[in-house]
C-alpha distance (Angstrom), angle and dihedral (degrees) to the residues before:
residue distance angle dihedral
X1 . . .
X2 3.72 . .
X3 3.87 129.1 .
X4 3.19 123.3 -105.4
X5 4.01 102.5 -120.8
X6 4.06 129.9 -166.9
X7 3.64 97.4 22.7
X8 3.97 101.1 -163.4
X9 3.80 114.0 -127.6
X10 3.72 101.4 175.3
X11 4.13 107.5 46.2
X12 3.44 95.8 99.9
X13 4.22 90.3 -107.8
X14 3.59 122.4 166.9
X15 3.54 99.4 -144.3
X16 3.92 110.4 86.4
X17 3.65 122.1 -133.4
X18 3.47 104.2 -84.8
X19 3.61 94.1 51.8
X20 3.94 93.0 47.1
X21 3.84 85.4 48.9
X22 3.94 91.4 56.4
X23 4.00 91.9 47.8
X24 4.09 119.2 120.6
X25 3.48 143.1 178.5
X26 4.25 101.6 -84.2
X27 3.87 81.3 -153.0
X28 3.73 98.8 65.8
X29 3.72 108.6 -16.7
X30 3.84 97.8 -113.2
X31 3.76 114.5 138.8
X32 3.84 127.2 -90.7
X33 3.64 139.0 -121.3
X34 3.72 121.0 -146.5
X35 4.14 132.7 -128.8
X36 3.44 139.6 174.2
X37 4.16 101.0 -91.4
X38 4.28 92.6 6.4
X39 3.38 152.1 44.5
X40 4.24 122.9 -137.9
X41 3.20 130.9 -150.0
X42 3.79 115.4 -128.2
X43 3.65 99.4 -166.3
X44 4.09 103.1 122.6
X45 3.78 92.1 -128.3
X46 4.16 107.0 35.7
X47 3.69 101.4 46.8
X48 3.78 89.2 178.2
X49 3.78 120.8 170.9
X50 3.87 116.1 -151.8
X51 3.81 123.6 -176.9
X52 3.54 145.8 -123.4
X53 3.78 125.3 -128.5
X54 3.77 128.0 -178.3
X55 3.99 90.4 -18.8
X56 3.92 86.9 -48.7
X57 3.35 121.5 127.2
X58 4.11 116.3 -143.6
X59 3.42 114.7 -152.3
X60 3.91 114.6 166.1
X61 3.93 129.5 122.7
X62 3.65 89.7 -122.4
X63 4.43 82.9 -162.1
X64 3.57 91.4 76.1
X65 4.05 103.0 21.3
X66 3.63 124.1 78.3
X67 3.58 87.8 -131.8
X68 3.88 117.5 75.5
X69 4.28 124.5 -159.0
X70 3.88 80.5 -112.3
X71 4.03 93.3 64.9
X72 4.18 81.7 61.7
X73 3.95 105.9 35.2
X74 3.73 93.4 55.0
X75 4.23 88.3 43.6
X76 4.25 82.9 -127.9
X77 4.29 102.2 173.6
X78 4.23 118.4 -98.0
X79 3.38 129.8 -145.2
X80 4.10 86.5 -90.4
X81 3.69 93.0 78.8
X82 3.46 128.7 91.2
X83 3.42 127.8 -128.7
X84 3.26 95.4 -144.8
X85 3.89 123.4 106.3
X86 3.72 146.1 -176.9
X87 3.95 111.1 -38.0
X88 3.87 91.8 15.2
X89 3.63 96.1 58.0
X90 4.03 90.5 45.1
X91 3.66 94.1 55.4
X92 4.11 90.5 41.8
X93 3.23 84.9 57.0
X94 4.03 94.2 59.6
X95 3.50 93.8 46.3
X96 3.37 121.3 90.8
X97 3.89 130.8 -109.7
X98 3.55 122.4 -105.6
X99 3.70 91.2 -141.9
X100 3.87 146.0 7.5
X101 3.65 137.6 -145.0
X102 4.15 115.2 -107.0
X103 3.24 107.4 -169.1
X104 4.20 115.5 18.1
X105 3.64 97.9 100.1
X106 3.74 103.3 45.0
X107 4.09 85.2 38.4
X108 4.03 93.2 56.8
X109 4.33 84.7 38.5
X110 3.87 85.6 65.8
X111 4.37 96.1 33.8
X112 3.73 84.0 57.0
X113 3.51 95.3 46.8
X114 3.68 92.1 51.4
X115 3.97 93.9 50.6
X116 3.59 85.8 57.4
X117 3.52 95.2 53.5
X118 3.64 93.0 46.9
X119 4.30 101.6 41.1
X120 3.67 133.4 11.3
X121 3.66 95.4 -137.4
X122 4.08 110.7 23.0
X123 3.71 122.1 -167.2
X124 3.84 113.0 -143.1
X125 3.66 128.4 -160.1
X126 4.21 110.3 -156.5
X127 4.11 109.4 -170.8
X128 3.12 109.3 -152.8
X129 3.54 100.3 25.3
X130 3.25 99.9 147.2
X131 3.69 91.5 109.3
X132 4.11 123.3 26.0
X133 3.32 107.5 -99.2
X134 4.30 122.2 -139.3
X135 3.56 111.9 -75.5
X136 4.04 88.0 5.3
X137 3.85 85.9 107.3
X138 3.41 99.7 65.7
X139 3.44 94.8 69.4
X140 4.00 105.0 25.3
X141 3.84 89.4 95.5
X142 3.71 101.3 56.0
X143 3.95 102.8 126.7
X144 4.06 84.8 -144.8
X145 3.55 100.5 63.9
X146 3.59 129.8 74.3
X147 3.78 107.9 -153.6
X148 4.23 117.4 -174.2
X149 3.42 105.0 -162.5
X150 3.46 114.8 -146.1
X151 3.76 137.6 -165.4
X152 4.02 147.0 153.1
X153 4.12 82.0 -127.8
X154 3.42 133.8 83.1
X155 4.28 106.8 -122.2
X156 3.51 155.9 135.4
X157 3.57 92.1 -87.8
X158 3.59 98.9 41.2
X159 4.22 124.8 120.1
X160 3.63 94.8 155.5
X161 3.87 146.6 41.2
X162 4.05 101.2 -156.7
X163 4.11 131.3 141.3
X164 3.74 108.2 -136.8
X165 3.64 85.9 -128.6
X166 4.11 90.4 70.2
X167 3.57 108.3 30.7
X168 4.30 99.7 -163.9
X169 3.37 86.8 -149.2
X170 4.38 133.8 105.1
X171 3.24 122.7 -100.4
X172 3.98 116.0 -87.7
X173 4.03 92.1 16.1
X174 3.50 102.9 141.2
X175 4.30 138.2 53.0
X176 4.23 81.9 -155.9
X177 4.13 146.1 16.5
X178 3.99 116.7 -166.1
X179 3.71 107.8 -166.7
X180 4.43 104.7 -178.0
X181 3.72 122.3 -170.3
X182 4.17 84.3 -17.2
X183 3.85 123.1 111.3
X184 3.93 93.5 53.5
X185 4.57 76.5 65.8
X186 3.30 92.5 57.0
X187 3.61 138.1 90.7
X188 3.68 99.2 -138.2
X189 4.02 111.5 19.7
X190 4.22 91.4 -176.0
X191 4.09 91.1 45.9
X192 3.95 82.8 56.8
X193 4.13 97.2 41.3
X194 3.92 83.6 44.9
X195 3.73 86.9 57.1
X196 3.65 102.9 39.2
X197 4.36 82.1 49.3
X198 4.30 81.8 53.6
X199 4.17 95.0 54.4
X200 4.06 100.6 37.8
X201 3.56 114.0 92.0
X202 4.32 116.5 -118.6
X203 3.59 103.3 -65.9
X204 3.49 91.3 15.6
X205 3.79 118.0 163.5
X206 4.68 127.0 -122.7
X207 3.96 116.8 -177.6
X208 3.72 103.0 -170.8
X209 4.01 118.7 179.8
X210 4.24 106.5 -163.3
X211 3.90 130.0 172.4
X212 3.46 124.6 -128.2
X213 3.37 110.5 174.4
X214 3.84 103.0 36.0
X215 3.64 132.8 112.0
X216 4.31 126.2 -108.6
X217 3.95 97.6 -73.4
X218 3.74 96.0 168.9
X219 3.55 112.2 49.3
X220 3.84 116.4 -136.4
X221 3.65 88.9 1.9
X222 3.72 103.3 65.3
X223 4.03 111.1 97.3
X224 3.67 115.3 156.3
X225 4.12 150.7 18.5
X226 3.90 123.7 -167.7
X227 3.82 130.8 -165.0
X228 4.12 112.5 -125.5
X229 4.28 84.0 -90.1
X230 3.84 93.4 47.2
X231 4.36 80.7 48.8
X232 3.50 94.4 48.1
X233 3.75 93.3 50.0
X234 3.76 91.9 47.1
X235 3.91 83.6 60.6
X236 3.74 92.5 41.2
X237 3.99 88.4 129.2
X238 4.01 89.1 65.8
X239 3.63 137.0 77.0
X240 3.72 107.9 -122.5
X241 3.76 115.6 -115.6
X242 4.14 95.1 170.1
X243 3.53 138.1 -42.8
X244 3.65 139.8 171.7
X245 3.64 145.3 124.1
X246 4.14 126.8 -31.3
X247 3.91 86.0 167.4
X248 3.72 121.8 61.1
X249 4.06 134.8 -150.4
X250 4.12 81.0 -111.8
X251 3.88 90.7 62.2
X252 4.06 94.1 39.0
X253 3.60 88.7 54.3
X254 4.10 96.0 48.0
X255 3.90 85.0 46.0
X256 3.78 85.7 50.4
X257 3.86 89.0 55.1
X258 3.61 97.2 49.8
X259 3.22 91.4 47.2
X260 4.04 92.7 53.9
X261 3.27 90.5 52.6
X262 3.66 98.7 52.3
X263 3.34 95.6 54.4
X264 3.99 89.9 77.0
X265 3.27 90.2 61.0
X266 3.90 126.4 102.2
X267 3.96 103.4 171.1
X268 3.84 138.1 48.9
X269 3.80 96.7 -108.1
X270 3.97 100.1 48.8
X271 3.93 79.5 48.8
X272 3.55 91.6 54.1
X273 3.99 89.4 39.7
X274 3.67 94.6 54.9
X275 3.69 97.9 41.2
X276 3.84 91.7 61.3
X277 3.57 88.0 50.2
X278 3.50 96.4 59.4
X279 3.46 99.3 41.5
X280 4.02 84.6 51.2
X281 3.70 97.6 43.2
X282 4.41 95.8 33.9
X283 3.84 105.3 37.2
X284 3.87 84.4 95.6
X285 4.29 96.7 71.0
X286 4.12 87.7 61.1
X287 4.34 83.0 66.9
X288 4.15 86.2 74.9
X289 3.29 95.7 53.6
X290 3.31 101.7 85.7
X291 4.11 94.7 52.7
X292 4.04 87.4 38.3
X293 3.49 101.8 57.3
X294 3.39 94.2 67.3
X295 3.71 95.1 61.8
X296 3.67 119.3 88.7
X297 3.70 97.4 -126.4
X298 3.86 88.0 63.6
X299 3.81 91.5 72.7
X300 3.63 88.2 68.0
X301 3.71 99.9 51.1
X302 4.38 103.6 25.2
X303 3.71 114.5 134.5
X304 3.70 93.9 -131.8
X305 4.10 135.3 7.2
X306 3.80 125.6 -153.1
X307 3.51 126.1 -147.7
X308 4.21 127.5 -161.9
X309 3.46 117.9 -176.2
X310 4.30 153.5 149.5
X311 3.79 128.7 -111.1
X312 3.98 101.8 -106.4
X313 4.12 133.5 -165.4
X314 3.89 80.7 -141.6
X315 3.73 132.6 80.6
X316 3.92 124.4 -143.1
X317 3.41 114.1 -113.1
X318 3.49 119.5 -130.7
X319 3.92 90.7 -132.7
X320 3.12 83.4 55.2
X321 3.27 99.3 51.8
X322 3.98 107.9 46.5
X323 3.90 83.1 50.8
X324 3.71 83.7 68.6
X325 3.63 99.9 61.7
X326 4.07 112.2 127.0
X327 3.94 105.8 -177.2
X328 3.46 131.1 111.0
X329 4.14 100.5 -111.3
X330 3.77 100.2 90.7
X331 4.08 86.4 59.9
């Protein structure tokens, strides 16, 4: 595989160093040579160019990805941002939420605690990192870990343009992946585990957060839901360290309400009219949560499940895995 040559210092990139030194071509995996405003491939047989925007770079083989490099170099708006705008997003934000996360913070508490244990320096890889995900904070200032935050928007947070489905990255690059509230967005959720298995290191750690019973909340980008079996199996090429719900039957069912009530509506300000009123009049059924979730009958109807695992030699058998079913529906 080819080296990596030029590595730019004084762009202004996010990405540190190490992580611009493990960069490659998502078309063919060949290494990458570095100019002012783009980034070459050197493979002898791809040749592909890929830009740079704002100090970002954008690598993604826009013939297989849903993306192209055009979405990017003409700054059009992703999925990522909201549509919300001046007074609208002032009085969202005095509203209240129609449902909380359990479990992130103490989760990424432990995951960081574990890469410690395992690395003095760990490189993490965040999909979808466009925004900081719940919990994700508590850890995103630890001077010991070097997190690239990647995205298919342009933002703030941004260090990298990459589709899940082509990681541009070497094999066994990373100690950890975190991947929040992502694989239900895209097109082929095991394609992207599969490829997030390729760049973590042996024993190399993923903490994915997915919903299962939640509504479409991204338009054209919203693909897939899996129960906490149909999770598990997605992760099949991981050991199991814990995993569980972050979003409870009380949340799912004041999501379900809004959604109901939403669907009578045939312009942007009855939308925005009946969404308020949910949130005022639902916010109430997240307050079970926390008792329900322990309950085995929540597994089958939680809004969202997470998943924390380690890169394994070893597949999960599906045998295995259907014997591990802990709901209520088979009594």
């Amino acid at each position: 595989m080819s080296a990596v040559s030029d590595i730019p210092q004084t762009k202004g990139w996010r990405l540190s160093p190490g992580a611009t030194q493990a960069l490659r071509c998502p078309a063919c995996r060949c290494g990458l040579e570095f100019q002012d405003d783009e980034i070459s491939c050197t493979g002898p047989s791809c040749g592909k160019v890929y830009p740079v925007v704002d100090g970002i770079p954008v690598l993604i083989d826009d013939v297989g990805s849903v993306f192209s490099l055009n979405d990017f170099t003409a700054r059009r708006g992703t999925f990522y941002q909201s549509s919300e705008t001046g007074a609208r997003q002032s009085i969202s934000r005095l509203l209240p939420s129609l449902g909380d996360n359990l479990k992130a913070k103490g989760n990424f508490l432990r995951f960081a605690g574990l890469l410690r244990r395992s690395t003095a320096s760990p490189k993490v890889l965040v999909v979808g990192g466009s925004r900081v995900g719940p919990g994700l904070e508590s850890i995103l200032s630890d001077p010991q870990i070097d997190f690239v935050e990647s995205d298919v928007a342009l933002g703030q947070r941004t260090a990298l343009i990459c589709d899940a489905h082509g990681l541009p990255f070497d094999d066994e690059t990373f100690d950890a992946v975190v991947a929040q509230v992502v694989l239900e967005h895209v097109v082929d959720p095991y394609a992207c585990v599969e490829e997030m298995r390729r760049i973590l290191k042996p024993g190399g750690l993923v903490y994915a957060e997915t919903p299962f019973m939640e509504q479409v909340h991204a338009g054209r980008y919203d693909f897939t839901r899996f129960t906490r079996l149909g999770h598990r199996r997605l992760f099949r090429g991981f050991e199991e360290i814990s995993s569980g719900i972050v979003g409870g039957p009380g949340m799912a069912l004041a999501w379900s309400y809004r959604y109901f009530l939403l669907s009578f509506a045939e312009s942007r300000r009855l939308r925005t009219l009946l969404s308020a009123f949910a949130r005022l009049t639902a916010f109430w059924l997240k307050y079970f949560d926390p008792y329900l979730t322990s309950k085995a009958g929540a597994l089958d109807a939680a809004a969202e499940f997470y998943f924390m695992g380690r890169k394994s030699d070893r597949l999960l058998a599906d045998r295995e895995l259907i014997r591990s079913y802990k709901g209520l529906m088979d009594q």
